[in-house]
C-alpha positions, -999 to +999 in steps of 0.1 A: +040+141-150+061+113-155+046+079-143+078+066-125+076+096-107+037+095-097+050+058-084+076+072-068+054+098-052+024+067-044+047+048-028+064+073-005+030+085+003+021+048+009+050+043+034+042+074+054+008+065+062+021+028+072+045+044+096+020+071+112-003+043+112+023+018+131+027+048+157-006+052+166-015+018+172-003+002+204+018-032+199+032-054+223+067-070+215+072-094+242+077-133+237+079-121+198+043-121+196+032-086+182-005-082+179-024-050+168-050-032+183-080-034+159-117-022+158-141-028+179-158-052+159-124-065+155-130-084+188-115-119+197-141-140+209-132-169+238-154-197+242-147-211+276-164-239+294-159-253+329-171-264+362-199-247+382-185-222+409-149-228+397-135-194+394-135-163+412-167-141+403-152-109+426-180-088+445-157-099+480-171-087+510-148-058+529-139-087+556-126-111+528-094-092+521-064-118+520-034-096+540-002-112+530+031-106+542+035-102+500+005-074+498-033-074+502-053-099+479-090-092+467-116-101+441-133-069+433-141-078+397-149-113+383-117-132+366-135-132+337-135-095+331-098-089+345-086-108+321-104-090+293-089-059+306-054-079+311-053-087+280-061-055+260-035-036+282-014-064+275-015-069+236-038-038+230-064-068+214-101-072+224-112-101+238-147-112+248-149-148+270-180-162+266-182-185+298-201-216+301-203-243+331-202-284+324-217-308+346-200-339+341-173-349+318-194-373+302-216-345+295-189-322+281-179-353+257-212-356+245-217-320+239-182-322+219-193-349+200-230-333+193-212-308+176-210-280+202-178-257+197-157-246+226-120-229+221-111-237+260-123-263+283-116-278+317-120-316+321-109-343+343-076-363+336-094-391+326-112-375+301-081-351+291-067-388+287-094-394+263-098-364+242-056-371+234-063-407+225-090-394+200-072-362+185-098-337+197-073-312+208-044-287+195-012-287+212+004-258+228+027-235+208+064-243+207+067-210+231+042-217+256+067-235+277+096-208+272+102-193+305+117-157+291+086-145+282+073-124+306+034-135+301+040-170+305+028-170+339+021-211+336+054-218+331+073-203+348+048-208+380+037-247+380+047-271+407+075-291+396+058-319+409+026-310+386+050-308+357+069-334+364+036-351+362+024-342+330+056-346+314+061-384+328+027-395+315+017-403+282-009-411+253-001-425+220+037-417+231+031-376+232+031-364+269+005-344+289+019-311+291+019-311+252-020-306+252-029-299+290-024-274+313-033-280+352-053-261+371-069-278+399-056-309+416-059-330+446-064-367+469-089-383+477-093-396+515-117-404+541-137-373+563-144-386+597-154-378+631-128-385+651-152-389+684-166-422+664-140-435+646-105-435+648-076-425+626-066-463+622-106-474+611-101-440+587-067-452+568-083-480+551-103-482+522-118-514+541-137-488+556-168-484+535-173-518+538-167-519+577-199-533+594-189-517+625-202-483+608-230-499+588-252-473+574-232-445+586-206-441+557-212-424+527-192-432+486-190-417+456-219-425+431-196-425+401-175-456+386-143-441+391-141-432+425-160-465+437-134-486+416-104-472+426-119-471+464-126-514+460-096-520+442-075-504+473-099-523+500-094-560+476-057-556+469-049-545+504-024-569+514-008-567+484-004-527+479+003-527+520+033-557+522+071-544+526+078-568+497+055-546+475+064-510+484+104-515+486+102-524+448+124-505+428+096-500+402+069-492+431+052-463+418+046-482+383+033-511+396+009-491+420-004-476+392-009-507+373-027-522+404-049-492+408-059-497+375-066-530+370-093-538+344-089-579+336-122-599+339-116-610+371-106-581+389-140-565+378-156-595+389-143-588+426-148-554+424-186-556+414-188-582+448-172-555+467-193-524+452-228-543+461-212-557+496-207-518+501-237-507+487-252-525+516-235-511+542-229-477+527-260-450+542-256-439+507-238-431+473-239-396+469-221-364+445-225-336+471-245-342+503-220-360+518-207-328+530-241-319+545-245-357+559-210-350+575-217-319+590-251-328+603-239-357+623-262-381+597-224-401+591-196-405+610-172-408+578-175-401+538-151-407+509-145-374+499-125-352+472-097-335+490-116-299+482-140-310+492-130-324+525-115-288+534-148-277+533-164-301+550-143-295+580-140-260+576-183-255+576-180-283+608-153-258+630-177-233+623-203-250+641-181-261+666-181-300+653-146-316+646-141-336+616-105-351+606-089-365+574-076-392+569-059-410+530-055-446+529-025-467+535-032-488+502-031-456+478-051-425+471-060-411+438-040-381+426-069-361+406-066-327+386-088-308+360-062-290+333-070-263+305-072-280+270-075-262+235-102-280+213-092-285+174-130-277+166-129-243+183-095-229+181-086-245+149-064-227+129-070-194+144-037-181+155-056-156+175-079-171+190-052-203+204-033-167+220-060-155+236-066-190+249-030-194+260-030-163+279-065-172+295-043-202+313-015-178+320-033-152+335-051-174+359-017-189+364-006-154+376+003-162+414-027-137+429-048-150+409-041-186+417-044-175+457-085-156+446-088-189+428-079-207+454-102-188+482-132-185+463-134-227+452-114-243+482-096-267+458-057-264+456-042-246+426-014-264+403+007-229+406+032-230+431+045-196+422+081-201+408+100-168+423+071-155+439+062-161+475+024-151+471+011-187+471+033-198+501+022-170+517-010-181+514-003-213+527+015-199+556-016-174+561-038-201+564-019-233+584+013-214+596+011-221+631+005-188+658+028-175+688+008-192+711+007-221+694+020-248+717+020-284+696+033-276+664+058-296+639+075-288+605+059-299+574+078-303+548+065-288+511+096-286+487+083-311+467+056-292+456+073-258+457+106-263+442+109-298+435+134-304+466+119-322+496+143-304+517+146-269+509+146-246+538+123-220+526+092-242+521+093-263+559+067-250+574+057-248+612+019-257+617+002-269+643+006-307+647-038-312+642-030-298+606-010-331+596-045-346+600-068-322+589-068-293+561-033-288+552-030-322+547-062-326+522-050-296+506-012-304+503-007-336+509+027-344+526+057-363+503+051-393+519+012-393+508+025-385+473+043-414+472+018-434+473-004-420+447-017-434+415-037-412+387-066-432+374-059-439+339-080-435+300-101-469+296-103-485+263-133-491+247-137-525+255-124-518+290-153-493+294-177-515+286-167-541+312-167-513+337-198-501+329-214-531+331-198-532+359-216-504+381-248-508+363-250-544+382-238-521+415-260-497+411-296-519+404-310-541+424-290-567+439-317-600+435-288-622+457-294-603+486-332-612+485-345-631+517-356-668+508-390-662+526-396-631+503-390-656+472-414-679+490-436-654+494-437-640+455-435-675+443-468-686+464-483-652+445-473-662+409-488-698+417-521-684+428-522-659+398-521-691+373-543-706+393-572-681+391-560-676+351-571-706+346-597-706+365-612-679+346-605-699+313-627-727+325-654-703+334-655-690+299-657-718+283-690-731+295-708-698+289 
């Protein structure tokens, strides 16, 4: 046989196994992304690491069913494993998360920087901040904002006000939303009983320093919170004076104030810290909420997550709690979703699979299980779904019988519009001053918000020198008659020092 014709033959024999082979495999056209089905062993692997207890794990009790007026709501499966499933069905690929938890962001750096690999991980901003000043991570792909693909649920469902957010800020002149994708956010405020102090006492950072409640409040034992905290309390006629919040630049300069590193201004702030760290009944991470609760403290600086659950463990015990966010600022907070250059690399795969992990927990039911299960407010407000308003309204939406209520106002978060109609909504009037207003903060707390920003290296340093001088022993504070007393002791130990020199010497 001729060999142009055994070609010929090869090659048509060639193209009809490509073609049967095409029609058995499923694909997936949408966005233009067309990914094949492959073996088993063919499996994508996902390393993702985050925050303990910070996604839903399923197993919901019968009771725990979320009824919407949008359709029922339940976590019968952990996240983790309906989004393997989501994403097979999706893009008919394989993928296995391996999940892992972080304990600090300090500890996530150093893992990084130890040489530990992770694809996807979930820091602070501060430390997002950081890890874009220092080139750790891979940007997004140029369709991961494009709102006519079907699967980008991020997209299409972030807050305005979120986005609006990361798109404003920026490091080394590239903007957040380049590398980060929210998923938590929130204040911070002041928990308080309302039977021992009052809303006025609460709206002041001055507070933790208020000897009126000495060693009945509780801080933050991290150098973040505490600074922000005694830079509101020592600037407080500044950042509280008409002449200061009717500037035109106002939310600039608040956010220069709030973070306000210069030599002197640490100075104060470390007099502050140890002034408070004498009042304080303690610096704490998580028993605040306990100390709360138990009556052991009549107020606590608290994350605004964590205030919703400090108030909502207190109504079970029949125990009332408000929340209050200081007149002087509060500090707008988020964790986001950040690909790391030393996981996902150059692996085109492996960056989708991480992509769609962030848009299939952006998926609005799966930002309302979020939501239930860790108590902290998602970044999704939905876009043209009304699942997470719904949610809202399920929780806070005031009742028929419901006698003092008022409309609060939450465009701004859900469409960018302060007064849009479809997101005013009727709650009792407590609410303004309790939950809904830790977990969505009216416009007119916004507005007086500053994120924390990245520290420098030599600004680091001076901060934390900073709280190690807080956080030791402060000798000023020292009674003169104890100093009497320890210098009487270091006399008589010479004393008999010598003494026993003498006595050697003559035997």
């Amino acid at each position: 046989m001729n060999r142009y014709i055994k070609k010929a033959m090869a090659l048509t024999l060639t193209t009809v196994c490509i073609v049967v082979s095409l029609m058995c495999v499923p694909v997936n056209l949408s966005g233009g992304n067309v990914i094949l089905a492959g073996a088993a062993d063919d499996t994508i692997t996902l390393r993702v690491c985050s925050w303990e207890e910070y996604i839903d794990t399923g197993d919901w009790e019968e009771d725990d069913t979320i009824d919407l007026e949008s359709g029922d709501i339940r976590g019968d499966n952990s996240m983790i494993s309906d989004f393997e499933d989501w994403y097979y069905k999706t893009y008919g690929k394989k993928v296995k998360v391996e999940y892992s938890c972080l304990g600090t962001n300090e500890e996530l750096y150093n893992m990084l920087t130890l040489g530990d690999e992770y694809d996807l991980v979930c820091p602070s901003e501060y430390m997002i901040m950081k890890l874009i000043a220092e080139n750790w991570l891979e940007p997004f792909s140029e369709d991961f904002y494009d709102t006519s693909i079907a699967e980008n649920y991020y997209a299409k469902g972030v807050s305005p006000f979120i986005r609006k957010t990361f798109d404003e800020n920026k490091i080394n002149g590239e903007p957040w939303s380049r590398y980060a994708a929210g998923y938590m956010w929130g204040i911070t405020g002041i928990v308080y009983n309302p039977d021992k102090v009052t809303k006025e006492e609460a709206s002041t950072w001055k507070i933790i320093s208020n000897s009126k409640f000495r060693r009945q409040i509780t801080i933050k034992d991290n150098v973040r919170d505490s600074m922000f905290a005694a830079l509101g309390a020592i600037k407080a006629d500044k950042l509280t004076s008409e002449s200061f919040k009717n500037r035109a630049d106002y939310q600039d300069r608040l956010t220069e104030e709030m973070n306000d590193t210069s030599e002197q201004t640490i100075s104060e702030v470390q007099s502050y810290l140890q002034s408070v760290k004498d009042n304080a009944y303690s610096f704490e991470t998580d028993s605040g909420k306990a100390d709360m609760i138990t009556g052991k403290v009549v107020a606590g600086y608290q994350w605004s997550g964590d205030a919703v659950y400090t108030m909502d463990q207190a109504d079970d015990d029949d125990f009332r709690l408000d929340f209050a966010v200081p007149v002087e600022s509060t500090n707008l907070y988020f964790d986001g979703w950040v690909m790391l250059k030393s996981g996902v690399g150059s692996d085109a795969q492996k960056k989708h699979a991480a992509q769609s992990f962030i848009n299939f927990l952006s998926i609005p039911e799966n930002a309302v299980r979020n939501m239930y299960y860790i108590g902290y407010t998602s970044v999704i407000s939905g876009g043209d779904s009304s699942v997470v308003y719904d949610y809202v309204k399920w929780n806070y939406g005031a009742d028929e019988d419901d006698t003092d209520t008022v409309d609060y106002p939450l465009g701004y978060f859900f469409s960018g519009n302060s007064d849009d109609d479809r997101y005013i909504l009727n709650t009792p009037r407590e609410q303004t001053y309790r939950q809904l207003s830790a977990q969505y903060p009216s416009e007119e707390i916004m507005d007086r918000s500053a994120v924390m920003q990245y520290f420098d290296a030599e600004e680091t340093t001076r901060i934390n020198q900073m709280w190690i001088n807080v956080r030791c022993y402060n000798i000023n504070n020292v009674p003169v008659s104890v100093w009497c007393i320890a210098g009487a002791a270091v006399v008589c130990l010479i004393a008999l020092v010598i003494k026993l020199k003498i006595g050697k010497k003559y035997f």
